[in-house]
C-alpha positions in Angstrom: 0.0 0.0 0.0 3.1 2.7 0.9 3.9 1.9 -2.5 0.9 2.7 -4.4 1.0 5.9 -2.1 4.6 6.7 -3.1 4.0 6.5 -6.4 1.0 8.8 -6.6 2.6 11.6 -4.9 5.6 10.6 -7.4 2.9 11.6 -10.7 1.4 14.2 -8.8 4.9 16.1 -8.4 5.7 15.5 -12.1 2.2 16.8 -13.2 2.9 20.2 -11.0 6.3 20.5 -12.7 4.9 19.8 -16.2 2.2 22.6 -15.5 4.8 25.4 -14.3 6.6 24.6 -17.3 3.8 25.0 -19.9 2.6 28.3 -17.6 6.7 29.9 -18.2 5.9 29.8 -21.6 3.4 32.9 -21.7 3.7 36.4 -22.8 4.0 38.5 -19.8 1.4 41.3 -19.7 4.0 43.5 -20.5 5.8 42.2 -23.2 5.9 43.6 -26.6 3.0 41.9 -28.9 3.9 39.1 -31.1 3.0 40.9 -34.4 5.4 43.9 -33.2 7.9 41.4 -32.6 7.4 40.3 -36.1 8.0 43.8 -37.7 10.9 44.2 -36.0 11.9 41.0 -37.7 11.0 42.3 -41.5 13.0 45.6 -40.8 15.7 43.1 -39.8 15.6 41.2 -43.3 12.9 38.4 -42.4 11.1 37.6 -45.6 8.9 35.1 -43.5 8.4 34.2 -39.6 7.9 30.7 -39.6 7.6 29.9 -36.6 7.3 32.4 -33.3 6.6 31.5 -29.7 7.1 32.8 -26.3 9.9 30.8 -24.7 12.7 31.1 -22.0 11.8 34.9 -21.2 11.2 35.9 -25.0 10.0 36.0 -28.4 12.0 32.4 -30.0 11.4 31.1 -33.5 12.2 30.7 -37.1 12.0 32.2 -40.3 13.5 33.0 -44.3 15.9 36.2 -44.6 15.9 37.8 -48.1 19.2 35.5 -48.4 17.2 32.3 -48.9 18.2 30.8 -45.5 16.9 29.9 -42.4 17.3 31.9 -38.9 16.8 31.5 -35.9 16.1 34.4 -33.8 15.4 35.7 -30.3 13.5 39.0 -29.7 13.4 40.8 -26.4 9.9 40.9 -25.5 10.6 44.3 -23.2 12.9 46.4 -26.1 12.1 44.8 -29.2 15.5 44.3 -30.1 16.9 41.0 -31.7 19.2 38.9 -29.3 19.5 36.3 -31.5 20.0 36.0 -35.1 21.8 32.9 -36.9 21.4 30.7 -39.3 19.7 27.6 -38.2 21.5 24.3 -39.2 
């Protein structure tokens, strides 16, 4: 019976990690909104925003430059400025 027990407060512990993880991955109330996020990224050179997400503490995703390639990219969700901008392998 202790083992049934254990193990149940064992899922439950996992579940309440899982769900502060998902709820990390929000915009904050006071972040820049993703379509500004995305003009920033067109005056930057982004043809096409793939993919966009909040993630980590900012605005995280993908997307085509005027070169042909694929970036990956970082936006400050506070300033709007780009972090991150390489080419994805």
């Amino acid at each position: 019976m202790k083992s049934i027990k254990n193990a149940f407060v064992g899922i439950a512990a996992i579940m309440a990690i899982a769900s502060t993880a998902a709820w990390a991955d929000q915009p904050g109330a006071d972040w820049i909104s993703e379509a500004q996020a995305q003009e920033t990224l067109k005056g930057a050179g982004y043809t096409q925003v793939t993919k966009i997400e909040a993630d980590d503490g900012h605005w995280e995703g993908e997307g085509l430059k005027q070169d042909g390639k694929k970036y990956e990219f970082h936006v400050d969700p506070h300033s709007g400025k780009i972090t991150k901008d390489e080419i994805d392998h």
